[in-house]
C-alpha positions in Angstrom: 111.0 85.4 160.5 108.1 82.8 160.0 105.0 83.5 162.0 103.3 80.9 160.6 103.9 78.1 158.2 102.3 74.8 156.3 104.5 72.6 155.2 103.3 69.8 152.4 99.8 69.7 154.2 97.1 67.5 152.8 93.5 67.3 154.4 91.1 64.8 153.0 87.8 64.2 154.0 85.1 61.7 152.9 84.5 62.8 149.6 88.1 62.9 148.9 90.8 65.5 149.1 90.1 69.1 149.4 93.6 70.7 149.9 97.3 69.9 149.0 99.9 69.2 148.7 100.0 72.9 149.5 102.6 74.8 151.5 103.1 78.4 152.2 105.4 80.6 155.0 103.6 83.6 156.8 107.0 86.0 157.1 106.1 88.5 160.0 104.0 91.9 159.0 103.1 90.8 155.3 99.9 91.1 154.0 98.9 87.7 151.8 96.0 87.1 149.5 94.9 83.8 149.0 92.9 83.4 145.7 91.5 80.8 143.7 88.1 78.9 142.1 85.5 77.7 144.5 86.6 74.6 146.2 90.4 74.9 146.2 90.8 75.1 149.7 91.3 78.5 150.7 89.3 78.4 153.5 90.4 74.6 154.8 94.0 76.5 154.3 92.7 79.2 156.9 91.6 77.0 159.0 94.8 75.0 159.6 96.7 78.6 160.1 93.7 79.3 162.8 93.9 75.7 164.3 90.2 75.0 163.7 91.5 71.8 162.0 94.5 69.6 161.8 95.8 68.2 158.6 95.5 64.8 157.2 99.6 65.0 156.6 102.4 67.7 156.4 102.9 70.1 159.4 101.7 73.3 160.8 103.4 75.9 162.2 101.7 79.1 164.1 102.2 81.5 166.3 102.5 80.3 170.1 100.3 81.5 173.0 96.9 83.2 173.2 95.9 85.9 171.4 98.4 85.6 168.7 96.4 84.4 165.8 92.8 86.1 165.3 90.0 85.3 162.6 87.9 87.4 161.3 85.3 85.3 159.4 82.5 86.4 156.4 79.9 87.1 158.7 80.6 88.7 161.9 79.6 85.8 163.8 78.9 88.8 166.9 77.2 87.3 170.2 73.6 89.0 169.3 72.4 89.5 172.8 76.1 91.5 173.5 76.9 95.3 172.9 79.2 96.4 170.3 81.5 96.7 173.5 80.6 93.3 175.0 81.7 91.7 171.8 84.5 93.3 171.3 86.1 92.6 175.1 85.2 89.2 174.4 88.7 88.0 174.2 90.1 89.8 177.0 87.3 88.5 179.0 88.5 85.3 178.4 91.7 85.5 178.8 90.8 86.7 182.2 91.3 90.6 181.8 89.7 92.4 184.2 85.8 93.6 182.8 86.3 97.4 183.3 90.6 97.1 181.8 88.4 95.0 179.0 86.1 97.7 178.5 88.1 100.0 178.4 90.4 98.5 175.4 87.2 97.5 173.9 86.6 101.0 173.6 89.9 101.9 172.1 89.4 99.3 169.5 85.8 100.2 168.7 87.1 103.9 168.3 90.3 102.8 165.8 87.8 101.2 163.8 86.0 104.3 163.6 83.2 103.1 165.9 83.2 105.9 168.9 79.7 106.3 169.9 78.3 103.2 169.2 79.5 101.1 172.2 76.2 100.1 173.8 74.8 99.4 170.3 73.5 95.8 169.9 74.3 94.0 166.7 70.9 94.3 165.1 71.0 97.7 165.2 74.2 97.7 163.3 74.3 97.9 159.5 76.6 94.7 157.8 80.2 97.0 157.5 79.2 98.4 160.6 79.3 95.1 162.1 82.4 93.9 160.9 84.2 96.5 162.3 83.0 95.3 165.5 84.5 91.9 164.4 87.8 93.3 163.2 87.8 95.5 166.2 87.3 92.1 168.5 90.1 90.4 166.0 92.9 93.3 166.9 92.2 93.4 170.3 94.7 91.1 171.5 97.4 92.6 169.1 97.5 89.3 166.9 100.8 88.2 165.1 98.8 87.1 162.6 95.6 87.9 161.3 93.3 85.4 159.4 90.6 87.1 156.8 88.4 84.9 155.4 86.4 86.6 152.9 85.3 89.3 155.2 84.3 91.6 152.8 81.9 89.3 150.4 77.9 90.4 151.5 78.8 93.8 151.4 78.2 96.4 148.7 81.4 97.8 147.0 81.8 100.9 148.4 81.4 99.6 151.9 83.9 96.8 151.1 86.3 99.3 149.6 86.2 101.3 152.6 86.8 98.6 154.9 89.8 97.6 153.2 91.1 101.2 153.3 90.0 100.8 157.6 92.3 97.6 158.0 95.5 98.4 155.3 95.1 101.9 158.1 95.1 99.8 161.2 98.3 97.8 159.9 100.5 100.3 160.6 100.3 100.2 164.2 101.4 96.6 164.9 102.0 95.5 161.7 100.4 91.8 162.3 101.1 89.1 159.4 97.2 89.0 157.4 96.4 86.6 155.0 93.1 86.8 153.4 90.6 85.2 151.4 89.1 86.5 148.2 87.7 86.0 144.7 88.0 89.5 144.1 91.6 90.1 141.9 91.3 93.7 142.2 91.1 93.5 146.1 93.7 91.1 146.2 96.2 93.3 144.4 95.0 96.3 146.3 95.3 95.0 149.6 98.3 92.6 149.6 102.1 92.5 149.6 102.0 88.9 148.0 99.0 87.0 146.3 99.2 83.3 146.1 97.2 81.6 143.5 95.5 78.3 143.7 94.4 75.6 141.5 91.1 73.7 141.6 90.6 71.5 144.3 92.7 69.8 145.7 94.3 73.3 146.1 97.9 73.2 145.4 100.3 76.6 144.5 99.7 77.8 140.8 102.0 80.5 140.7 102.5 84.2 143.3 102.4 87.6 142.0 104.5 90.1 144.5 102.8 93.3 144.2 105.2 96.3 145.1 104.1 100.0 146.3 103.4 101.4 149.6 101.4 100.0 152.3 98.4 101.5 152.9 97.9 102.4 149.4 98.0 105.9 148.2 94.9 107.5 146.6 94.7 106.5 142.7 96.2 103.2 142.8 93.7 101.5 141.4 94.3 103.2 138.0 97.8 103.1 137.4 99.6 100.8 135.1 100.9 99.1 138.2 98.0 98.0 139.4 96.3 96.4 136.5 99.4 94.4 135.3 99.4 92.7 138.7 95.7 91.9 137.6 96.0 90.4 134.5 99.0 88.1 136.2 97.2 87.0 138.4 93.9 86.5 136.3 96.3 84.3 134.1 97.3 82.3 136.6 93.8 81.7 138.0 92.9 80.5 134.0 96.3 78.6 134.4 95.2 77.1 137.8 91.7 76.1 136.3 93.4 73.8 134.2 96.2 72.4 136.3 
Protein backbone atom coordinates (compact mmCIF):
# COMPACT_ATOMS: atom_id res chain seq x y z
CA UNK A 1 0.00 0.00 0.00
CA UNK A 2 1.17 3.60 -1.23
CA UNK A 3 1.77 6.07 1.44
CA UNK A 4 2.87 8.48 -0.77
CA UNK A 5 3.21 8.96 -4.43
CA UNK A 6 4.28 11.56 -7.46
CA UNK A 7 2.93 10.88 -10.44
CA UNK A 8 4.68 12.53 -13.80
CA UNK A 9 5.43 15.80 -11.59
CA UNK A 10 7.24 18.66 -13.24
CA UNK A 11 8.18 21.94 -11.26
CA UNK A 12 9.64 24.81 -13.16
CA UNK A 13 10.70 27.87 -11.90
CA UNK A 14 12.12 30.99 -13.49
CA UNK A 15 15.28 29.76 -14.67
CA UNK A 16 13.68 26.86 -16.14
CA UNK A 17 12.90 23.34 -15.01
CA UNK A 18 14.41 21.86 -12.00
CA UNK A 19 12.58 18.39 -11.67
CA UNK A 20 10.69 15.93 -13.89
CA UNK A 21 9.06 14.29 -15.49
CA UNK A 22 9.81 12.25 -12.41
CA UNK A 23 7.52 9.76 -10.53
CA UNK A 24 8.02 7.58 -7.71
CA UNK A 25 5.48 5.32 -5.11
CA UNK A 26 6.37 5.42 -1.31
CA UNK A 27 5.02 1.62 -0.40
CA UNK A 28 4.35 1.68 3.41
CA UNK A 29 7.62 0.86 5.89
CA UNK A 30 10.38 1.04 3.02
CA UNK A 31 13.30 2.88 3.49
CA UNK A 32 14.26 4.93 -0.06
CA UNK A 33 17.41 6.74 -0.99
CA UNK A 34 17.21 9.30 -3.30
CA UNK A 35 20.66 10.01 -5.00
CA UNK A 36 21.89 12.04 -7.70
CA UNK A 37 24.38 15.18 -8.92
CA UNK A 38 23.81 18.53 -7.53
CA UNK A 39 20.80 20.16 -9.00
CA UNK A 40 18.65 17.15 -9.91
CA UNK A 41 15.94 17.85 -7.76
CA UNK A 42 16.21 15.65 -4.87
CA UNK A 43 15.33 18.10 -2.54
CA UNK A 44 12.35 19.96 -4.86
CA UNK A 45 11.25 16.05 -4.92
CA UNK A 46 11.25 16.19 -0.93
CA UNK A 47 9.55 18.95 -0.84
CA UNK A 48 6.48 17.99 -2.85
CA UNK A 49 6.28 14.60 -0.56
CA UNK A 50 6.39 17.24 2.49
CA UNK A 51 3.86 19.63 0.86
CA UNK A 52 6.23 22.61 1.15
CA UNK A 53 5.53 23.04 -2.65
CA UNK A 54 3.12 22.08 -5.27
CA UNK A 55 4.06 20.99 -8.66
CA UNK A 56 4.05 22.81 -11.84
CA UNK A 57 2.09 19.53 -13.39
CA UNK A 58 1.54 15.79 -12.49
CA UNK A 59 0.02 14.83 -9.07
CA UNK A 60 0.89 14.27 -5.54
CA UNK A 61 -0.15 11.88 -3.34
CA UNK A 62 0.67 11.83 0.65
CA UNK A 63 -0.34 10.70 3.56
CA UNK A 64 -3.74 12.32 5.08
CA UNK A 65 -4.03 14.19 8.36
CA UNK A 66 -1.53 15.71 10.74
CA UNK A 67 1.35 14.34 11.90
CA UNK A 68 1.71 11.78 9.26
CA UNK A 69 4.53 13.10 7.23
CA UNK A 70 7.65 14.60 9.26
CA UNK A 71 10.86 16.29 7.83
CA UNK A 72 13.85 16.17 9.15
CA UNK A 73 16.03 18.83 7.33
CA UNK A 74 20.26 19.28 7.07
CA UNK A 75 20.42 21.51 9.92
CA UNK A 76 18.30 20.98 12.80
CA UNK A 77 16.45 24.10 12.20
CA UNK A 78 15.78 23.75 16.48
CA UNK A 79 13.88 26.94 18.01
CA UNK A 80 17.31 28.31 19.80
CA UNK A 81 15.61 29.96 22.75
CA UNK A 82 13.68 26.21 23.43
CA UNK A 83 15.02 23.15 25.56
CA UNK A 84 15.90 20.08 23.98
CA UNK A 85 12.40 19.18 25.48
CA UNK A 86 10.59 22.31 24.27
CA UNK A 87 11.67 21.43 20.76
CA UNK A 88 10.90 18.24 20.73
CA UNK A 89 6.98 18.70 22.10
CA UNK A 90 6.82 21.15 19.52
CA UNK A 91 4.37 19.23 17.40
CA UNK A 92 2.25 17.93 20.04
CA UNK A 93 1.97 21.48 21.29
CA UNK A 94 0.53 22.28 18.15
CA UNK A 95 -1.61 19.92 17.53
CA UNK A 96 -3.08 20.92 20.91
CA UNK A 97 -1.65 18.11 23.21
CA UNK A 98 -1.72 18.90 26.52
CA UNK A 99 2.00 20.68 27.71
CA UNK A 100 2.70 18.19 30.61
CA UNK A 101 1.10 14.75 28.08
CA UNK A 102 3.75 16.75 25.52
CA UNK A 103 6.49 16.69 27.89
CA UNK A 104 6.14 13.76 28.86
CA UNK A 105 6.40 12.08 25.13
CA UNK A 106 8.99 14.57 24.47
CA UNK A 107 10.86 12.79 27.01
CA UNK A 108 10.27 9.37 25.68
CA UNK A 109 11.43 10.50 22.32
CA UNK A 110 14.59 12.36 23.62
CA UNK A 111 15.35 9.10 25.61
CA UNK A 112 14.89 6.55 22.24
CA UNK A 113 17.21 8.82 20.59
CA UNK A 114 19.58 8.24 23.27
CA UNK A 115 19.16 11.68 24.78
CA UNK A 116 18.04 10.99 28.61
CA UNK A 117 19.52 13.60 30.55
CA UNK A 118 19.72 16.33 28.42
CA UNK A 119 16.17 17.58 28.46
CA UNK A 120 16.58 21.13 29.81
CA UNK A 121 19.64 21.54 27.51
CA UNK A 122 19.41 24.51 25.03
CA UNK A 123 20.51 23.98 21.57
CA UNK A 124 23.82 25.85 21.80
CA UNK A 125 24.91 23.73 24.31
CA UNK A 126 24.38 20.74 22.09
CA UNK A 127 27.09 19.44 19.83
CA UNK A 128 25.84 19.11 15.76
CA UNK A 129 24.69 14.95 16.14
CA UNK A 130 23.56 15.81 19.31
CA UNK A 131 21.29 18.21 17.91
CA UNK A 132 19.87 16.27 15.28
CA UNK A 133 18.73 13.76 17.45
CA UNK A 134 16.68 16.35 19.01
CA UNK A 135 15.34 16.93 15.40
CA UNK A 136 14.76 13.30 14.59
CA UNK A 137 13.41 12.93 18.13
CA UNK A 138 10.88 16.05 17.26
CA UNK A 139 10.32 14.20 13.56
CA UNK A 140 9.01 10.70 15.30
CA UNK A 141 7.07 12.20 17.80
CA UNK A 142 3.85 12.08 16.07
CA UNK A 143 4.58 8.42 14.79
CA UNK A 144 4.84 9.67 11.07
CA UNK A 145 3.78 7.33 8.06
CA UNK A 146 6.41 8.73 6.36
CA UNK A 147 9.48 10.25 7.12
CA UNK A 148 11.34 12.82 4.88
CA UNK A 149 15.42 13.01 5.32
CA UNK A 150 16.91 15.45 3.55
CA UNK A 151 20.49 15.17 3.89
CA UNK A 152 20.54 15.09 7.55
CA UNK A 153 23.67 13.74 8.03
CA UNK A 154 26.02 16.11 5.63
CA UNK A 155 27.98 18.80 8.30
CA UNK A 156 28.74 16.05 10.38
CA UNK A 157 31.98 14.11 10.79
CA UNK A 158 31.82 10.37 9.64
CA UNK A 159 31.71 8.60 12.64
CA UNK A 160 28.93 10.80 14.06
CA UNK A 161 27.04 10.36 10.73
CA UNK A 162 27.58 6.62 10.83
CA UNK A 163 26.21 6.40 14.17
CA UNK A 164 23.21 8.31 13.51
CA UNK A 165 22.27 6.16 10.77
CA UNK A 166 22.72 3.08 13.01
CA UNK A 167 20.18 5.42 15.79
CA UNK A 168 17.37 5.78 13.04
CA UNK A 169 17.67 2.16 10.92
CA UNK A 170 17.20 1.23 15.34
CA UNK A 171 14.19 3.40 15.73
CA UNK A 172 12.48 1.81 12.45
CA UNK A 173 11.59 -1.01 14.03
CA UNK A 174 9.09 0.33 16.24
CA UNK A 175 6.60 1.78 13.80
CA UNK A 176 8.15 1.03 10.83
CA UNK A 177 7.30 4.63 9.03
CA UNK A 178 8.01 4.77 5.05
CA UNK A 179 11.69 7.18 4.97
CA UNK A 180 13.06 8.47 1.97
CA UNK A 181 16.20 10.29 2.18
CA UNK A 182 18.54 12.41 0.53
CA UNK A 183 22.20 11.85 -0.03
CA UNK A 184 25.42 12.04 -2.12
CA UNK A 185 26.88 9.53 -0.10
CA UNK A 186 26.55 5.84 -2.18
CA UNK A 187 27.86 3.98 0.65
CA UNK A 188 25.10 5.47 3.01
CA UNK A 189 22.60 5.04 0.54
CA UNK A 190 23.13 1.29 0.20
CA UNK A 191 23.66 0.98 3.91
CA UNK A 192 20.61 2.53 4.91
CA UNK A 193 17.94 1.79 2.28
CA UNK A 194 15.65 -0.92 1.03
CA UNK A 195 15.54 0.76 -2.54
CA UNK A 196 17.89 3.60 -3.94
CA UNK A 197 16.55 5.54 -6.80
CA UNK A 198 18.98 7.29 -9.07
CA UNK A 199 18.63 10.54 -10.70
CA UNK A 200 19.89 12.32 -13.72
CA UNK A 201 21.09 15.89 -13.91
CA UNK A 202 18.64 18.42 -13.64
CA UNK A 203 15.78 18.34 -14.67
CA UNK A 204 15.86 15.17 -12.40
CA UNK A 205 14.09 12.36 -14.06
CA UNK A 206 14.63 8.28 -12.93
CA UNK A 207 18.04 6.78 -14.22
CA UNK A 208 17.70 3.52 -13.06
CA UNK A 209 16.87 1.68 -8.92
CA UNK A 210 19.18 -0.60 -7.34
CA UNK A 211 17.06 -2.88 -4.65
CA UNK A 212 19.41 -3.71 -2.01
CA UNK A 213 18.44 -6.99 -0.07
CA UNK A 214 19.53 -7.97 3.71
CA UNK A 215 18.11 -7.26 6.92
CA UNK A 216 16.95 -4.10 8.27
CA UNK A 217 18.82 -2.62 10.73
CA UNK A 218 21.97 -3.82 9.27
CA UNK A 219 23.97 -6.43 11.02
CA UNK A 220 27.60 -5.56 12.09
CA UNK A 221 30.17 -5.98 8.98
CA UNK A 222 27.91 -5.08 6.25
CA UNK A 223 29.81 -2.68 4.91
CA UNK A 224 32.54 -5.24 3.86
CA UNK A 225 30.88 -7.92 2.31
CA UNK A 226 30.60 -8.58 -1.32
CA UNK A 227 26.93 -7.58 -1.04
CA UNK A 228 27.39 -4.41 -0.14
CA UNK A 229 29.91 -3.05 -2.58
CA UNK A 230 28.18 -4.59 -5.68
CA UNK A 231 25.16 -2.53 -4.79
CA UNK A 232 27.80 0.42 -4.92
CA UNK A 233 29.30 0.08 -7.98
CA UNK A 234 25.48 -0.17 -9.51
CA UNK A 235 24.60 2.43 -8.35
CA UNK A 236 27.89 4.50 -9.02
CA UNK A 237 27.22 3.43 -12.65
CA UNK A 238 24.10 4.68 -12.84
CA UNK A 239 24.95 7.97 -11.31
CA UNK A 240 27.95 8.16 -14.44
CA UNK A 241 24.90 6.90 -16.59
CA UNK A 242 22.61 9.64 -15.21
CA UNK A 243 25.35 12.43 -15.75
CA UNK A 244 25.06 11.86 -19.20
CA UNK A 245 21.36 11.30 -19.81
Amino acid sequence: MSVAALTDVEVDYPRGRALGPFSLAIEAGEIIALVGPSGCGKSTAMRLLAGLESPSRGQVTRAPGRGQTAVVFQAPTLAPWLSARANAALPLELAGVGQVEAAARADQALERVGLAGVEAARPAQLSGGMAMRVSLARALITDPKLLLLDEPFAALDEITRRALADDVLALWPDARPAIVFVTHNVEEAVYMASRVVVMTRGPGRIAGEVAVNGPLPRPEGFRTTAQFRAHVEAISGLLAKGMSA
